[in-house]
C-alpha positions in Angstrom: -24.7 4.1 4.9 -22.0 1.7 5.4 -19.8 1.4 8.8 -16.1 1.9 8.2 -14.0 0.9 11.0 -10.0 2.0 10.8 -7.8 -1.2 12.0 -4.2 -1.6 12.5 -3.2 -5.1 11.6 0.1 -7.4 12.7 1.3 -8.6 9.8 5.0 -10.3 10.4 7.2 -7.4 11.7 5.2 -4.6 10.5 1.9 -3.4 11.6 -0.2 -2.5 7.9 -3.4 0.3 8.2 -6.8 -0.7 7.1 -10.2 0.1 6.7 -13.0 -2.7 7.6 -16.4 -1.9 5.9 -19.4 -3.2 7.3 -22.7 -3.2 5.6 -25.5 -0.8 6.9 -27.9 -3.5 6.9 -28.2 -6.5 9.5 -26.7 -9.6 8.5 -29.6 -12.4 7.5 -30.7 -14.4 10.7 -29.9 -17.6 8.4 -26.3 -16.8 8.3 -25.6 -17.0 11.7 -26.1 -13.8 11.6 -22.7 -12.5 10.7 -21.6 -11.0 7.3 -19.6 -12.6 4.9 -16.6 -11.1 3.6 -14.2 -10.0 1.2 -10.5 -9.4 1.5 -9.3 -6.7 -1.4 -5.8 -6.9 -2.7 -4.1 -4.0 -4.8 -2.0 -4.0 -7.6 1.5 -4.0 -8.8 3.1 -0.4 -8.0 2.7 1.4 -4.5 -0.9 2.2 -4.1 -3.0 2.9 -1.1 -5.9 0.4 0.4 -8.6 2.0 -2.6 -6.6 0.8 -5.0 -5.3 4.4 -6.3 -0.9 4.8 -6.4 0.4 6.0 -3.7 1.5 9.9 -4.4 2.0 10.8 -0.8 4.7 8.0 0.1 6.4 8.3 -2.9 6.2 11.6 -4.5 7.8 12.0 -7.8 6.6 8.9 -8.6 3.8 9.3 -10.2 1.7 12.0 -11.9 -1.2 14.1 -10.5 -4.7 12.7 -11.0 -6.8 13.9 -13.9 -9.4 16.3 -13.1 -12.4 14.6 -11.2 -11.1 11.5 -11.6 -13.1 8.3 -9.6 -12.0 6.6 -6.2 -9.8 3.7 -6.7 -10.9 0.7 -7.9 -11.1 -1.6 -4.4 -12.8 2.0 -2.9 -15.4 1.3 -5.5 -15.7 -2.2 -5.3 -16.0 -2.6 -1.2 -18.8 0.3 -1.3 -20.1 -2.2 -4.0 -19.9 -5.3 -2.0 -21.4 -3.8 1.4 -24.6 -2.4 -0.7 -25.5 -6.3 -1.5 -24.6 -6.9 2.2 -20.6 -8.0 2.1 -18.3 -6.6 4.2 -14.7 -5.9 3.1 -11.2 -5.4 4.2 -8.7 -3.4 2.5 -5.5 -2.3 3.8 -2.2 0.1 2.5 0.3 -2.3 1.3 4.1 -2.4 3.3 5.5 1.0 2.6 2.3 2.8 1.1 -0.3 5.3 2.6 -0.4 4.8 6.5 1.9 1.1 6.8 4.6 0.7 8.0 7.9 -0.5 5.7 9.3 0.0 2.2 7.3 -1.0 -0.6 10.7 -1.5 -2.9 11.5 -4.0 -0.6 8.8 -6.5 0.1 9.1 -8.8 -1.7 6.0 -11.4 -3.2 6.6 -14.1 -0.7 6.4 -11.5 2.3 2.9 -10.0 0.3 1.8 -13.6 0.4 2.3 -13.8 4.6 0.6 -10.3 4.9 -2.1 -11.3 2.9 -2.6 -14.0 5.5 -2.3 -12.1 8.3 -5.2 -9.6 6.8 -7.6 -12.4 6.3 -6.7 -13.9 10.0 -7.7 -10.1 11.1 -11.0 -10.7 9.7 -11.2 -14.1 11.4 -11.2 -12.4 14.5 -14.0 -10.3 14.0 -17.5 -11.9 16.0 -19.8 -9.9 13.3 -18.4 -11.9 10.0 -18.8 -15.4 9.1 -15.9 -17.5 8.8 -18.2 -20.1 6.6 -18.1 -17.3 3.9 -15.2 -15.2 2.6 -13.5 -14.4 -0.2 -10.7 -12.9 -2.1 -10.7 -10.0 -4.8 -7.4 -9.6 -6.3 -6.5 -6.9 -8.8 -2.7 -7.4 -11.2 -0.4 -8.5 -8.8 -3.1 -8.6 -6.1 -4.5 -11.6 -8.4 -1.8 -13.7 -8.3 -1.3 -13.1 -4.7 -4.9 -14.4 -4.0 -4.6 -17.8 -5.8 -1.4 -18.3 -3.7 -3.5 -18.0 -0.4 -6.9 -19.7 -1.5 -4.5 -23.0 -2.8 -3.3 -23.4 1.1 -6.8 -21.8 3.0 -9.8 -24.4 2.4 -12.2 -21.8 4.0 -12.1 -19.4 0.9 -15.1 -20.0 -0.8 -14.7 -17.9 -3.8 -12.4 -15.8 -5.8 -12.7 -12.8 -8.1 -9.1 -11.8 -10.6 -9.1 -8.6 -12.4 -6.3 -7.5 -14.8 -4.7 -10.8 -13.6 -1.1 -12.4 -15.4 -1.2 -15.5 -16.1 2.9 -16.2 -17.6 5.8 -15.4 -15.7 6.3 -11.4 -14.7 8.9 -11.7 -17.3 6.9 -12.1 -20.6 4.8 -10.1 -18.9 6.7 -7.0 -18.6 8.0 -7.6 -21.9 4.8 -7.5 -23.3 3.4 -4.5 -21.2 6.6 -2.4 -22.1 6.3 -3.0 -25.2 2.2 -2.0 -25.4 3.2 1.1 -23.9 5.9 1.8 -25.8 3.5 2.1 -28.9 0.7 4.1 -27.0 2.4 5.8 -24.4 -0.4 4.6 -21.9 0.8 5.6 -18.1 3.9 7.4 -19.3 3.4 10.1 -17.9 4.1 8.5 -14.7 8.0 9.0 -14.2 8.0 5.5 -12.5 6.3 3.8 -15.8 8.7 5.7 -17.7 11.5 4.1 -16.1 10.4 0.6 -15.7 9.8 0.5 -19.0 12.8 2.0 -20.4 15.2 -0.4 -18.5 12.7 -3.2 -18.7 15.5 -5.9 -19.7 17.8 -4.9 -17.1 15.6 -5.5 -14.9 14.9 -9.1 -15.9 18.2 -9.7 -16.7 19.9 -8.3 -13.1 17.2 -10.2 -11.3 17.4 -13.3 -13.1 21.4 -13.0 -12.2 20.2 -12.4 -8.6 21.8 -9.1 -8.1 21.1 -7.2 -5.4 19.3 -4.1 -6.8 19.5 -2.1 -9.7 18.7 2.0 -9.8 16.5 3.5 -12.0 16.6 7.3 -13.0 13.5 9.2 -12.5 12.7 12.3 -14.7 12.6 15.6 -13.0 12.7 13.1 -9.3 16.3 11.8 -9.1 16.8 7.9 -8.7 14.9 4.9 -7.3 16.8 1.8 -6.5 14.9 -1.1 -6.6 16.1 -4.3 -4.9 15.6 -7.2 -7.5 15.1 -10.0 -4.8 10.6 -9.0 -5.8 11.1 -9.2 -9.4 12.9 -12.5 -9.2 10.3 -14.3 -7.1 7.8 -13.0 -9.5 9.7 -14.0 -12.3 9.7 -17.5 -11.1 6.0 -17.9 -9.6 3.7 -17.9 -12.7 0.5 -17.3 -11.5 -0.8 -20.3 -14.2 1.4 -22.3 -12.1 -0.8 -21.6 -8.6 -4.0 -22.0 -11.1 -3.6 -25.8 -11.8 -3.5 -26.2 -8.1 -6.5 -24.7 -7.0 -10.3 -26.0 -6.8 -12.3 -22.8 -5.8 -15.1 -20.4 -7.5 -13.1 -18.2 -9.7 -14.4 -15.3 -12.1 -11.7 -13.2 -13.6 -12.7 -10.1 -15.4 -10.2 -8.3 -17.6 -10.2 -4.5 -19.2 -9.7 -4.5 -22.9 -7.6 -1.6 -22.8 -5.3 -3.4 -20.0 -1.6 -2.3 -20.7 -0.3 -3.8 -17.7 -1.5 -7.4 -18.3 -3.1 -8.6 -22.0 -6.3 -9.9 -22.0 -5.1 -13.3 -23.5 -3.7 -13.8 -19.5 -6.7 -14.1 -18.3 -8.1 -16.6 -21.1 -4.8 -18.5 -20.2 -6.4 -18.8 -16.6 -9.8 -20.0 -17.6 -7.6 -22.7 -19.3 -6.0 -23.6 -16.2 -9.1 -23.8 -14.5 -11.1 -25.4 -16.7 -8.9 -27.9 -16.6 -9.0 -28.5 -12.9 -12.5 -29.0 -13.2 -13.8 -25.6 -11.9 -15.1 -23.9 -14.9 -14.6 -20.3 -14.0 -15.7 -17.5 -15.9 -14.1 -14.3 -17.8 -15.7 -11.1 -18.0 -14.3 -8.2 -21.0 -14.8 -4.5 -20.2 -14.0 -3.1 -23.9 -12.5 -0.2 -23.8 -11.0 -0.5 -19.8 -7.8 0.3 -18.9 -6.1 -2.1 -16.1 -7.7 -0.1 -13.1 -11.1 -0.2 -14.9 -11.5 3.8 -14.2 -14.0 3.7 -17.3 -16.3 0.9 -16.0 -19.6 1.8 -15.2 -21.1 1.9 -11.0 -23.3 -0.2 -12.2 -20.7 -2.7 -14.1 -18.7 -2.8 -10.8 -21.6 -3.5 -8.5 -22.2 -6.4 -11.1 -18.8 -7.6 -10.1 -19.6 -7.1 -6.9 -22.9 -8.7 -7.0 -21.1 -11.6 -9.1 -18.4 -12.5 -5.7 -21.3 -11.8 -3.3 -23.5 -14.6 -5.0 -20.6 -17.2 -5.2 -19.8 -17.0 -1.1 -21.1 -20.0 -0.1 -20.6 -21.8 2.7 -17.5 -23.8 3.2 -16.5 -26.6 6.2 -14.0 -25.1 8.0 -10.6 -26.5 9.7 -10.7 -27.3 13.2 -8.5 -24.3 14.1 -11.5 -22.0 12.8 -14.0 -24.2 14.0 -12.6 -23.1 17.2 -12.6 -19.5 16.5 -16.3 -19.8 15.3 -17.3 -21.3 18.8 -15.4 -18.7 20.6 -17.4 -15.7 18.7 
């Protein structure tokens, strides 16, 4: 069985709870003996370090899970990466599960600095390799992960899911919209709401106002500072692709409501044209959190990242940290 190891990591001024998998099995002699790795970012919304919303910070929120429904999709995926000998870190956003803050105010440039901070945490771990990690980012988590591979030259390798590729404007137009027609995630009073006062929300944020407060059915209000929406607004992930030269597969559910497949073929476009030829993978019939894919089309995903974590030359600053370990 795999080794799960509960961490509390610095990140800026708030410390964020996570969960370090190891794999059961001994790291290969020709590695240097360490593991490589894999750092998993969640999704838009609050959600918890598997992936899954967050229902005990912010109750009301959303609704109860279905009946024997499946572990969140980064649960899935890290006990997928440590069976084919990858470890992983995953950790509860700002303001979600056990970390500290307010998710309604963090906004994408401070998720950007924390997801920094989680991958120097795994730096300072002896058993991993430096040569060879990764990033696995899932909706927002996606967009988040090209950000910090452009500026970290010891990423080897990326894996998107359910990524956007336009501006979180067109993009929530679009996704309000889909839902609108098939009522996918409504009935989650949050959805509800962001959907229902989708345009004020652009329009506010584009004005820079301060906040704007939603009503919740049957859970009061939620204000929502606007300062997160605008910075998405105005950093396109397709943007961040054009700049970065990496290993990138980006795997998209056909079912997605929260980001349209055609984002992710707007990526491989990017991409391409950087020279890195990535590839797109289509789960017909998935929603955006991929609860319908298969174990065995997830530890293909998995198998997919582990495969591409080759080893990189590192900076001198890691070099460093490699000769202390």
């Amino acid at each position: 069985m795999p080794c799960s190891e509960e961490l509390r990591v610095r990140a800026g001024d708030a410390i964020l709870a996570a969960t370090l998998l190891l794999p059961d099995d001994p790291a290969p002699d020709g590695a240097t003996g360490r593991y490589p790795n894999v750092l998993l970012l969640s999704s838009w919304l609050p959600r918890d370090r598997d992936g899954a919303y967050d229902r005990i910070g912010h109750p009301g929120w959303f609704a109860a899970p279905p009946p024997g429904a499946q572990a969140g999709l980064l649960a899935r995926l890290a006990e997928a990466l440590a069976a084919r000998g990858v470890a992983s870190l995953r950790a509860d956003p700002r303001g979600c599960g056990a970390s500290e803050g307010r998710w309604e105010e963090v906004t994408l440039f401070a998720k950007i600095d924390d997801a920094r901070d989680l991958l120097a945490a795994i730096r300072g771990r002896s058993e991993l390799d430096l040569r060879r990690s990764g990033i696995l980012g899932h909706g927002e988590g996606a967009g988040i992960a090209l950000a910090v591979a452009i500026g970290d030259p010891a990423v080897s390798a990326l894996t998107l899911i359910g990524a956007s590729a336009r501006s979180w404007r067109e993009t929530l137009r679009r996704a309000a919209a889909t839902r609108g027609r098939d009522g996918t995630d409504h009935d989650h009073p949050i959805v509800v709401a962001i959907d229902r006062w989708s345009e004020e929300l652009i329009e506010h944020a584009e004005r820079r106002e301060a906040s704007l407060t939603l009503p919740l059915h049957g859970a009061g209000t939620v204000t929502l500072p606007l300062a997160p929406i605008e910075q998405a607004i105005h950093t396109p992930a397709l943007a961040l692709a054009t700049m970065l030269h990496r290993s990138v597969a980006l795997v998209h559910g056909g079912a997605d409501s929260w980001s349209d497949p055609d984002e992710s073929a707007l990526l491989v476009a990017a991409l391409s044209d950087g020279g890195d030829g990535p590839q797109v993978r289509r789960v017909p019939g998935a929603g955006h959190d991929l609860a319908e894919a298969s174990t065995k089309l997830i530890g293909e995903i998995a198998a997919d990242l582990a495969d591409r974590l080759l080893p990189r030359d590192l900076p001198p600053v890691l070099l460093a940290i490699e000769e202390m370990g």
